[in-house]
N, C-alpha and C positions, 0 to 999 in steps of 0.2 A: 896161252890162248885156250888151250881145255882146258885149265880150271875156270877161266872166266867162264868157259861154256856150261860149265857141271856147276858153278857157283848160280849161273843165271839161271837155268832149269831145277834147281833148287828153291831161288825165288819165285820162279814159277808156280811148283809145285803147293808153297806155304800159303802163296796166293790163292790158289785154287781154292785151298782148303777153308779160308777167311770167306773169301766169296760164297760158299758153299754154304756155311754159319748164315752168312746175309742173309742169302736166297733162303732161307728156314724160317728167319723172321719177317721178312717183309712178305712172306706167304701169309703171317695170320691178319697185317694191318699194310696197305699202301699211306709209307712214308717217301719224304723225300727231306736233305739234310745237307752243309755241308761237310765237304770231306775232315774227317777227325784223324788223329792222328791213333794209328794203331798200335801201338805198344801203348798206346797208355798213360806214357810221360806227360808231367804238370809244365807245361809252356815256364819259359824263365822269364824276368822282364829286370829292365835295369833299373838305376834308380829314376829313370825320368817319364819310367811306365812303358819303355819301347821294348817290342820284343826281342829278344835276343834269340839269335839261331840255336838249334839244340845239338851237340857234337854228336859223331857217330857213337863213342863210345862213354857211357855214364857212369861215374862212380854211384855204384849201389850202396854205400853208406850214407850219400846223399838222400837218398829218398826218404828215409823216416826222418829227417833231422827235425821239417815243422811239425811231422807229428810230436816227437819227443819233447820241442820247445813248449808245444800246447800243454803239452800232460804236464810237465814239470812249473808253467808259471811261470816263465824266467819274466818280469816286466820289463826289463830291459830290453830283451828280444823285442818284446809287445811294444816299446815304441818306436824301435830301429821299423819295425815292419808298418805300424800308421804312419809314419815317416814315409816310407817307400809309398804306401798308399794316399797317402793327400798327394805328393809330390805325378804320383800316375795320374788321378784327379785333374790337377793344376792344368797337366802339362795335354794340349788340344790335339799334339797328332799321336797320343798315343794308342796303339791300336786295339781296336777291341778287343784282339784274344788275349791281348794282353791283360787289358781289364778285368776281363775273364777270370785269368788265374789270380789275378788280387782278390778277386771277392771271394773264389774258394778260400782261399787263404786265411783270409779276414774270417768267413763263416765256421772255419774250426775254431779261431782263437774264438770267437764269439758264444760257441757251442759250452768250449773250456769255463770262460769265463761265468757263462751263467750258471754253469753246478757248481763252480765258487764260491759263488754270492750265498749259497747256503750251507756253506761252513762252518763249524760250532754252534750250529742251530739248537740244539739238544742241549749243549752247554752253557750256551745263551740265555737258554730258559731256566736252567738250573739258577743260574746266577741274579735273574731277575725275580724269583722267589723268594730266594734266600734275602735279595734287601729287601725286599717286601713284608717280609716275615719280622725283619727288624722294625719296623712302624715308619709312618713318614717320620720324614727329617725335623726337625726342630724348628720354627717359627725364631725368626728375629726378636732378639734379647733371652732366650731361652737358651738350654744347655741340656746334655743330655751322658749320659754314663762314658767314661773312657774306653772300658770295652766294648760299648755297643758303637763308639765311634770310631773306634781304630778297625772296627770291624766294617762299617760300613765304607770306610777307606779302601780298606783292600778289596772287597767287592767288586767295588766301581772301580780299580784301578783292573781289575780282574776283568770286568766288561767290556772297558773301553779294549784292552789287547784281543780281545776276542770277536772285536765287533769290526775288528781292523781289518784283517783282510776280507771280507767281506765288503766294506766299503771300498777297498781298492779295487776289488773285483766288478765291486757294480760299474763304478765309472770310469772303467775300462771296457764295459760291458756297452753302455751307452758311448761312447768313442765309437768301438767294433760297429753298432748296428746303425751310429748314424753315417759311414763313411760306406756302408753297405749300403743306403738309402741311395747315397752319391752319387754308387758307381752304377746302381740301377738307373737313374734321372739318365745320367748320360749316356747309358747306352738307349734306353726309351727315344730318346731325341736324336740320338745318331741313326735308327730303327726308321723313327718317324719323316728326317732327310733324305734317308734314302728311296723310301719308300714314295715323297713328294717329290724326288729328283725328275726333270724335265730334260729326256732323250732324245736324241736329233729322232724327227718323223719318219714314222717306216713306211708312209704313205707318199714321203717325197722322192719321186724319181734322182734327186743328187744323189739320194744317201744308197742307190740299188748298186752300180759298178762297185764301191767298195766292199759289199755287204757278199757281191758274188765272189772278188778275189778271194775272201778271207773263207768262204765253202771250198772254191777250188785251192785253194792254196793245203788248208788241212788234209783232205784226201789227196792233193799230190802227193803231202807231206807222208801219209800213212803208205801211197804203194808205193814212193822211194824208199824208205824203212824197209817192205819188204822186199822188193829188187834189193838190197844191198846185203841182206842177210841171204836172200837163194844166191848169189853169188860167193859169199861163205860158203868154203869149203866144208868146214868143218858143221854148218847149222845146216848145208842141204844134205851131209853126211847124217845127222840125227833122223832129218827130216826121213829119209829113207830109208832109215834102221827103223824108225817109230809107224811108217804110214801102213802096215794092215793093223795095230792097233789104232791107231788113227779113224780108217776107213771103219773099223770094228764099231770104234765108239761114235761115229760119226752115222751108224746105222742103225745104231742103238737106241739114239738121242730122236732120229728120225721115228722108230718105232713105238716109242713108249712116249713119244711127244704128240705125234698124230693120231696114230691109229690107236693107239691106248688112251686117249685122251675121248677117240671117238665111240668104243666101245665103252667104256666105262659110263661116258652118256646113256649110252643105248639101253645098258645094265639101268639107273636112274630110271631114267624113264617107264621102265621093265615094272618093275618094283609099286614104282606109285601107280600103276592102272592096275597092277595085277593084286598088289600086295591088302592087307584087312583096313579097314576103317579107322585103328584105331595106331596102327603101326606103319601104314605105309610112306606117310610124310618122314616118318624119322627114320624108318631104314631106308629110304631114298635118299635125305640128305646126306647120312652118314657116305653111303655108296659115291653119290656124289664127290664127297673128297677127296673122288682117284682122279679126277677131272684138274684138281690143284698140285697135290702129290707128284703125280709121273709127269705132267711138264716141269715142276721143279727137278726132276730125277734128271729127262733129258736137254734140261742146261745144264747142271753142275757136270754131265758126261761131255755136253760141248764145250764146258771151260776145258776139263781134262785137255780134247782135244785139239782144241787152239794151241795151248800150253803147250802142247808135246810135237806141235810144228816148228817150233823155233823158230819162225819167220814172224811173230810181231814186234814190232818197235817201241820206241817211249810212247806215243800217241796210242798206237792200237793195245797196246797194255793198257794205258789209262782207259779206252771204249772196253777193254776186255774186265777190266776192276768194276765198272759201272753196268756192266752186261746183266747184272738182276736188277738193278735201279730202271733198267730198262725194257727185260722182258718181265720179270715180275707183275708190274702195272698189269698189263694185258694179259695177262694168266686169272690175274687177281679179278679184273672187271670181268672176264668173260666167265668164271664160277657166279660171281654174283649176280650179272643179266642173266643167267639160267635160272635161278632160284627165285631172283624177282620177277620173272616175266616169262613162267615156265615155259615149257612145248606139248606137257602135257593136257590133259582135259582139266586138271584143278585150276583154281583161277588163280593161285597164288597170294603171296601178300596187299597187288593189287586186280581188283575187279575192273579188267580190261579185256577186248575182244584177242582174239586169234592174232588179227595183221596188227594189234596196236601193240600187242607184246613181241610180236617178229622186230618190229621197230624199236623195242625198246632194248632187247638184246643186239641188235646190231650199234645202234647212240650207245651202248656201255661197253663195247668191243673197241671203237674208233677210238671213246677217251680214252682207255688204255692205254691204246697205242699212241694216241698222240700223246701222253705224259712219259711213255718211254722214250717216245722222237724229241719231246724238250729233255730228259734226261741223255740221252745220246749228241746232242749240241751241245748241252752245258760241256761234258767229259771231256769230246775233243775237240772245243772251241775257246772254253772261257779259261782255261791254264794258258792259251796260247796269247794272253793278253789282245785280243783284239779292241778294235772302237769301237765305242758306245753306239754310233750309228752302225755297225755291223751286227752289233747283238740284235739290235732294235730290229731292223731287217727281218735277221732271221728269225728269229721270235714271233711277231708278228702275224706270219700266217698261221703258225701251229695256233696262237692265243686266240684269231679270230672264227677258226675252225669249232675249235675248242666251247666257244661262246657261243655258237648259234647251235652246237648238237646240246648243250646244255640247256638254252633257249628251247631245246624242242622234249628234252626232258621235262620242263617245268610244264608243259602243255601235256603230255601223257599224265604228269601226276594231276593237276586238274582236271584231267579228265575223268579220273577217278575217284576224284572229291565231288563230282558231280555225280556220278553215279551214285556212290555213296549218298548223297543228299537226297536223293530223290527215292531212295529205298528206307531211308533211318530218316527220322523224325522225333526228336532234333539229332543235327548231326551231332556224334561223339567226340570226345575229346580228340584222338587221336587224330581224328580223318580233320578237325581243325588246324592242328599242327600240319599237318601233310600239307595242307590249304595254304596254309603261311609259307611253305616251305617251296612250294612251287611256284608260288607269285617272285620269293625272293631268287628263286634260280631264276626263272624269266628275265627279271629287271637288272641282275648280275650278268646276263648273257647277253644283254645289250650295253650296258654300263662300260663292261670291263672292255669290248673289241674297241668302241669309241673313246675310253680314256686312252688306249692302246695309240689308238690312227693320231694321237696329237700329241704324241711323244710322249705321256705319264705310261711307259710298259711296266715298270715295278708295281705302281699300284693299281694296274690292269692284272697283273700277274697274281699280286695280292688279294685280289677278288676269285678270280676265275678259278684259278687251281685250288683255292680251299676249299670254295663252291664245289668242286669234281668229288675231292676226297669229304668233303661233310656230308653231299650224296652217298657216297660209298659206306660211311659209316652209317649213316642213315639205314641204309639197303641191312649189312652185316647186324645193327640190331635189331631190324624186323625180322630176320631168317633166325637169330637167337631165340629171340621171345616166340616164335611159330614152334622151335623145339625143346620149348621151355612148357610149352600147351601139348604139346601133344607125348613128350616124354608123362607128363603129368598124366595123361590120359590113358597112354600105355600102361603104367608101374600101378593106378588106382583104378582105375577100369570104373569108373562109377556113372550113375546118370543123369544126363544135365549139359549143361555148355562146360567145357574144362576151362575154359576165357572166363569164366566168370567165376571160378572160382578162387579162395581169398592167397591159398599156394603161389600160386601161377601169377594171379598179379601182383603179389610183393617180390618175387624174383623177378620178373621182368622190371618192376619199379626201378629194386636193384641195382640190375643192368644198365637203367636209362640214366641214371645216378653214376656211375662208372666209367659214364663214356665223356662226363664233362670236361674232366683232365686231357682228355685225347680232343676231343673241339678245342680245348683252349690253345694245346698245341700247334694244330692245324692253323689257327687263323694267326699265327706272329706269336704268341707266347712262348718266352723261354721257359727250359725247364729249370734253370734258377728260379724263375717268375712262381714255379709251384711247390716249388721246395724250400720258398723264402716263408708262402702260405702258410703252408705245415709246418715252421719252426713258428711262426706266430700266433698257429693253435697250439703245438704243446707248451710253449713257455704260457700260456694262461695269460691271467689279469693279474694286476694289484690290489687287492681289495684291503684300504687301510693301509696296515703294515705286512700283510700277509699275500702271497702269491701263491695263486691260487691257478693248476692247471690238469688237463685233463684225468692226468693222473690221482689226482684228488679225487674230480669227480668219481672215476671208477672207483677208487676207494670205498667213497660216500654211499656211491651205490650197492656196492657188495655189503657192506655192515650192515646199509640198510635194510635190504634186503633177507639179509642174516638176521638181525631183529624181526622184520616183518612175520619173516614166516618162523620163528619162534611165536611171536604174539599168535599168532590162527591157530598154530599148535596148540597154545596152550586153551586158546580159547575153544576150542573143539573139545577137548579134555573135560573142562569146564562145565560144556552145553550136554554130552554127550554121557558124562562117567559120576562127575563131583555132584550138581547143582542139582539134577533128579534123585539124588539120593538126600536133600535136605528138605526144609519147611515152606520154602520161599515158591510163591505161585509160579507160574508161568510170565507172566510179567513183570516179576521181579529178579528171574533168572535173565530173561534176555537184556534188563536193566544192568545187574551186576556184567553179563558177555559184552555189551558196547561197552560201558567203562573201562573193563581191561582192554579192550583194545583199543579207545582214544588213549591212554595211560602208556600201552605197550609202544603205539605209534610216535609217541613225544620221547621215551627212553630210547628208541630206537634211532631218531631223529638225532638227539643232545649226541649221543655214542657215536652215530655218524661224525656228526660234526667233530668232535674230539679228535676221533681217530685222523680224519683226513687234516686236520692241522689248519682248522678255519676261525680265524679271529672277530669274536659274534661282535666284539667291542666296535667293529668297523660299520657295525652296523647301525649306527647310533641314530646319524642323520637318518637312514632312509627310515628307521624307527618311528622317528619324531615326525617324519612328512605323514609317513601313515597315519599315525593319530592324528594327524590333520585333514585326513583326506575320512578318515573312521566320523570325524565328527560333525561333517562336510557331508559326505556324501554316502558314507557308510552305514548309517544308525539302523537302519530296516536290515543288515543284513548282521551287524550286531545282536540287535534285539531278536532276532528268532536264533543264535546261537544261545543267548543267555535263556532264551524260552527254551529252547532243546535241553539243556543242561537242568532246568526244572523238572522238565517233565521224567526226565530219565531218572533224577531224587526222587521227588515227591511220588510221581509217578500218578495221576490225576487219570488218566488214558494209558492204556495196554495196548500191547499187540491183541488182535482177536478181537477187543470190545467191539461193541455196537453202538456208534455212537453219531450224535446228531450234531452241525454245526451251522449252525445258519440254513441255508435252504439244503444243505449237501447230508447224508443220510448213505452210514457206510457201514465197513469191518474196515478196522486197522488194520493196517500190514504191517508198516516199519515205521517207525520211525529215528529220525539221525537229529544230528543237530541243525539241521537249517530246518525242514520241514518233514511234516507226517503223508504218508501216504495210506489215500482210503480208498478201497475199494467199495465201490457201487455197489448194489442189485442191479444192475442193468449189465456188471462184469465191465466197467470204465472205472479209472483210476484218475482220482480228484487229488493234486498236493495241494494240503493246505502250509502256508508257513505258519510254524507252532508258535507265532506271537499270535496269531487269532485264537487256539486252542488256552491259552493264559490270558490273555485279556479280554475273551468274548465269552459270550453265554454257550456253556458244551452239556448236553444228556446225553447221558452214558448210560444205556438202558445195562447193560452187563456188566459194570463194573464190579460192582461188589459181590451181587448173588444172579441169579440166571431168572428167579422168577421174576414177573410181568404181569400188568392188569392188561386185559383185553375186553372192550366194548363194540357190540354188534349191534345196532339200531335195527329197529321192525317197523313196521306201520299196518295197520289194521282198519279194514274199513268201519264206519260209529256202526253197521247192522250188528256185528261179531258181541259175544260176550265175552267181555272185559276180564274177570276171573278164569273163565276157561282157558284164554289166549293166554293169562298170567303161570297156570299150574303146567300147560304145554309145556311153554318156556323155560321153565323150572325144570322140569323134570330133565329137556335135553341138555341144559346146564351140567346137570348132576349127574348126569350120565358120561361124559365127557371124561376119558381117563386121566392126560393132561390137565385139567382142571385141580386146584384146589378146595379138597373138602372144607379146610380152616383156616380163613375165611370162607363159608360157603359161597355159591356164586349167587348174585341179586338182581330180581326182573325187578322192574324199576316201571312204573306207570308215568311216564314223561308229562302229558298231558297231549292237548287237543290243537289241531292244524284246519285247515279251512275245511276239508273234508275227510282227517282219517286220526285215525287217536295212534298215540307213539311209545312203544314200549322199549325198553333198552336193556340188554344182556348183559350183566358186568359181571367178571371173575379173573380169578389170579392163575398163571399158569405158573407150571413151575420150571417151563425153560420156556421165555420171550420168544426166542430164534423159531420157534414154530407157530406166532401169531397166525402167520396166513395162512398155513393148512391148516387150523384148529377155525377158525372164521369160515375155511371153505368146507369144514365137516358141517360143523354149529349150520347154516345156511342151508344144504342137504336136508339136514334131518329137518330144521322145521318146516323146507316145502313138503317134505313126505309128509309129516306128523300131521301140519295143516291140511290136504288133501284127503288125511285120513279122516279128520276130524269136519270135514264139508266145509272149512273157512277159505272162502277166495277172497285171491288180492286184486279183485274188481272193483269200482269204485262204485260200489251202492246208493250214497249216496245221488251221487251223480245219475244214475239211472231213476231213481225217485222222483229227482227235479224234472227230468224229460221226460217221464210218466205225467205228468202234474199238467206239465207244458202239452203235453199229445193234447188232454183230455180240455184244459181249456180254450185248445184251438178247437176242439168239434162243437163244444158246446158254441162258440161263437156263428162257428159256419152255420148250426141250424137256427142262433137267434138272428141271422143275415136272412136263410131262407124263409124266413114265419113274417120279414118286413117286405120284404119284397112281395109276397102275396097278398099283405092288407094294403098293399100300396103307403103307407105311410112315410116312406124316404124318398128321396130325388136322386139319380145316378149319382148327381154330386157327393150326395153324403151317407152313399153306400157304405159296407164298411167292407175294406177289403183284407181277404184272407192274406195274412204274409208269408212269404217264402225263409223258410227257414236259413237260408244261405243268404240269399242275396235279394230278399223281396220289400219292397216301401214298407216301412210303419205303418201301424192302422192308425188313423186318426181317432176313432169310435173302435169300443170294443176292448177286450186285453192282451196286454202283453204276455207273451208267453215265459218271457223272462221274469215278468214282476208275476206270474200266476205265486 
């Protein structure tokens, strides 16, 4: 009887210590799971896929046996064991966990099998050389050398042993992963029944007296367990050797569970009001995780303390094993409503009032708790095999509780997508998610309690609880990415929004990227389901005959990349050391720099490809579509490749030139092979594609030399003498340093316009690029010259005509006054003065126009 006791308090103790590991993980994520088996052993199954119980004690040469069958190939094994696994398959009641350990099983040999498949790969290719080397085979009625054909004999007889295990490998390979398909479908659909299973109604008063025995019957059960152990001599004997450790740790757990829990807040809170601008979010949160820490601290002190009372039974050991699946939750939720929904003055992750955030820490407190209340049912209820309508029952309330604080969640977060909306215009990505995300908690929060009330509680449960913890994940990484922005903020100190900077939002991307596996979890996926994933990326594709997987790729990319930046090396060498020390202009240097780097790019490329073990041959068809598709619908973007590759020969157009192309009038920048880029005088950048610069009309004021004619037009009224305005013009010509003396420059007598005679400046400069300030000097000087000279550019003429016109208006007004006195006219056939704007035509008299 004392070693039973010293043997059980030993179990005790290993427990504690298990629990303890728990309670450390399910601090950084609330999960919930069922019970696995702790040592770790691979479940056994027979041959008809049923589980088989697992003895107390296991021969440990057992355990590597399937590893060792894997590694060594035995095919025999390999189909005693698809045996066993079709026959699991087959057979309907065999139980999932059974199935379970067949698909591990299956997914090593499968694992084995596919690095098999590339066996005398290396040897292979050797061999298929070497007949290749000897020429095709000989053509019907032909003949060919006795040595060259006893040699191609043995080649091939050399290939085909070589190519053999690999073929048995593969369709051993394909066996393994289609029986892996199987056992997924089946448990998918076993997943899917259960989950549409139809429960007697927790809303029917039948199904309540039984639902109440099977509450009070467990807790009878747990305090006769411990009535029977205080009447043990020997367990109330411990109990009262161990109770001031007991009382010790039971003070302990109270201390650093409450009040260290509520200090540490206080500290928090301390910090973010008092603490800089730049640090006080993140040394708050940090602080904050004394808030998680010491209630972990004082459970693992109350397991201690349970355990060393010797008065729990089998039942209160199972509540005691499940005691972090139970307080955890509620440790968990009640850090994160702190951080989502502070207490302090910051608004936190979401912009909500004072009393909207009291409420919204109090809804993430209750879940908690009620996720530890259905984890405390489950523990000491569902081992005890009760009926369906007893689960249903009790469940129920917790589910419906559960759904309407979730329900009131999904209104806090809308309400802060409203707020958001009405400050940001347009709302942001995020605050849209958040939008989607609380419309779907809302409609889950009513959904789930009603499929609930009519008997579907699996797939009430199915909703609701993933909804609580995809909240919760939600919550944990917006409190990430908050100290993802402001650690950025801290460590760079820079100035600007740190949210918008390109740091901070690829790590938070990241993060959002990280948490998929864990939602996939959450909502029904197994983690076969993602481990099946990721053996279906790294085994790759087939491409052709070639199999082709991540591994490659990394390959491809490291060589490439290793070419890459050899090419820039070299081509910097090139631009910087080689090519200014040779003949070749400037636009023939950065001609030769792009060639070696499309040249460097293609070797780079082919070497990639080599290395990584990619067969181009496979590429045949998709080849052949592209030239269909090249000839279809590609030619425009052919054509300005084969025009790029011109220009960078021949080279017609340079970087730098100044050149003209239809309306558009620039400086080269680059050009590549699809298109050139010009920059404006206005400082806008025009691409043209370089099939207009080869099949259009292009001047290129600078291509070959710098000089340039420039023509500046004059006009001169007909008063001015013609000769004088000619040697003016001359001279500031000639004076002009930019100018060329030979050719000298030439005033040019244009001819004659309605009222001004038209002279013209021609001369050569000898760098074009300075037309317009040589036009805006030239222009200068002949207003001076002219002013010096008394020549204005009034229209003289024009004042002559309206001299003309004055003089035949007066002369008419006195031959009107000289009629009117001899009386010789009638009012009628006065003649009346015209207004020069806007006055009747004279009948009689002259026009001052035709004077």
């Amino acid at each position: 009887m004392k070693h039973h006791a010293r043997s059980g308090a030993g179990l005790g103790v290993s427990r504690v210590w298990r629990t303890a590991v728990l309670a450390v993980l399910l601090a950084l994520f609330i999960t919930q799971g069922d019970a696995q088996n702790l040592d770790g052993a691979t479940p056994q199954v027979d041959a008809t896929g049923a589980l088989v119980p697992r003895p107390v004690v296991q021969d440990p040469s057992a355990v590597s046996q399937v590893q060792t069958d894997v590694q060594s190939l035995n095919y025999v094994d390999w189909d005693q064991m698809a045996g066993r696994a079709e026959k699991a398959i087959e057979n309907r009641n065999a139980a999932s966990l059974a199935l379970e350990s067949v698909r591990k099983q299956l997914v090593d040999w499968r694992e084995a099998l596919l690095g098999a498949q590339n066996a005398n790969v290396a040897r292979i290719a050797t061999i298929r050389a070497q007949i290749t080397a000897l020429g095709a085979p000989p053509s019907e009625g032909q003949s060919e050398t006795a040595e060259i054909a006893q040699r191609r004999v043995e080649l091939s007889e050399q290939l085909v042993r070589l190519q053999a295990p690999g073929i048995a490998a593969e369709e051993a390979y394909r066996r393994a992963d289609g029986l892996i398909r199987e056992i997924d479908r089946v448990l998918r659909e076993r997943q899917a029944d259960a989950l549409l299973q139809l429960w007697p109604a927790p809303i029917n008063p039948a199904n309540w007296p039984e639902a109440v025995i099977a509450l009070t019957d467990t807790w009878v059960t747990v305090w006769d367990e411990i009535t029977s152990n205080w009447q043990n001599a020997k367990a109330q004997g411990a109990f009262f050797d161990n109770l001031p450790l007991i009382l010790l740790l039971l003070g302990l757990s109270v201390v650093s569970g409450w009040y260290g829990r509520l200090w540490i807040a206080k500290f928090a809170l301390r910090l973010e009001s008092r603490g800089s601008a730049r640090g006080r979010v993140v040394w708050s949160l940090l602080a904050s995780l004394g808030e998680v820490a010491l209630p972990l601290f004082a459970l693992f002190v109350l397991l201690v303390a349970l355990v060393l009372t010797e008065m729990p039974g089998e039942v209160a050991r199972q509540v005691i094993d499940a005691l972090p699946n139970i307080v955890v939750p509620a440790i968990v939720a009640n850090w994160l409503g702190g951080r989502i929904f502070p207490r302090g003055p910051e608004a936190g992750a979401l912009r909500l009032s004072q009393e909207r955030r009291a409420e919204g820490r109090y809804h993430a407190v209750v879940l908690g708790i009620l996720l530890g209340v259905d984890a405390l049912r489950g523990s000491s209820m569902d081992p005890r095999g009760y009926s369906d309508g007893a689960t249903s029952v009790l469940s129920y309330p917790i589910l419906a509780i559960a759904g309407l604080i979730l329900f009131r969640i999904g209104q806090l977060l809308r309400s802060h997508v409203q707020v958001e909306g009405k400050s940001a215009d347009p709302v942001n990505y995020a605050n849209r998610l958040l939008g989607l995300l609380s419309r779907a908690a809302m409609v889950i929060g009513v959904v789930g309690p009603v499929l609930g009330a009519v008997g579907y509680v699996a797939a009430a449960k199915a909703l609701v609880y993933p909804a609580i913890l995809s909240l919760s994940l939600v919550a944990l990484l917006l409190i990430l990415q908050q100290l993802v922005v402001h650690l950025y903020a801290l460590l760079v100190r820079r100035d600007g929004d740190p949210a918008e900077a390109l740091f901070p939002v690829l790590a938070n991307f990241g993060l959002s990227l990280l948490t998929i596996p864990i939602f996939a979890l959450i909502w029904g996926a197994r983690f076969a389901d993602l481990t099946e994933l990721w053996t279906r990326f790294r085994e790759g594709f087939t491409l052709g005959t070639t199999r082709i997987s991540p591994t490659d790729f990394l390959l491809f990319a490291v060589v490439f990349g290793i070419g890459m930046t050899l090419t820039r090396m070299f081509q910097g060498a090139l631009k910087s050391s080689i090519l200014p020390r040779t003949s070749l202009d400037q636009g023939g240097q950065n001609a030769v720099v792009s060639g070696i780097g499309y040249v460097g790019i293609l070797c780079a490329a082919l070497i990639a490809i080599n290395a990584a073990g990619i067969d181009l041959s496979g590429l045949a068809i998709v080849a052949g579509a592209l030239s269909v598709g090249i000839g279809f619908g590609l030619q425009a973007v052919v054509s300005n490749f084969v025009s790029g590759i011109i220009l960078l020969i021949e080279r017609p157009v340079s970087e730098g030139d100044w050149i003209e192309v239809g309306t558009t009038q620039g400086i080269v920048k680059s050009i590549s092979v699809r298109s050139t880029r010009i920059q404006t005088f206005d400082r806008s950048d025009v691409i043209v594609p370089n099939s207009d610069l080869i099949s259009g009309r292009v001047t290129n004021w600078t291509r070959f030399n710098l000089s340039g004619r420039l023509m500046i037009p004059v006009s001169v009224p007909f008063t001015t003498d013609s000769r004088r305005v000619e040697a003016i013009l001359r001279d500031i010509a000639e004076a002009q340093p930019l100018a060329l003396l030979n050719p000298p420059p030439i005033v040019a007598f244009m001819g004659f316009s309605a009222e001004v005679m038209n002279f013209e400046i021609r001369m050569i400069l000898r760098d074009v690029n300075f037309q317009l300030a040589v036009r805006s000097e030239v222009n200068h000087e002949i207003a001076r010259k002219f002013a010096e000279a008394g020549i204005h550019f009034s229209n003289a003429h024009r004042d002559h005509l309206q001299k003309l016109a004055d003089q035949a208006l007066a002369e008419a007004e006195l031959l009107e006054s000289e009629l009117e006195m001899q009386g010789q006219l009638s009012g009628a056939d006065m003649i009346v003065a015209p207004d020069p704007k806007s006055g009747p035509k004279p009948r009689y008299g002259l026009d001052p126009k035709e004077a």
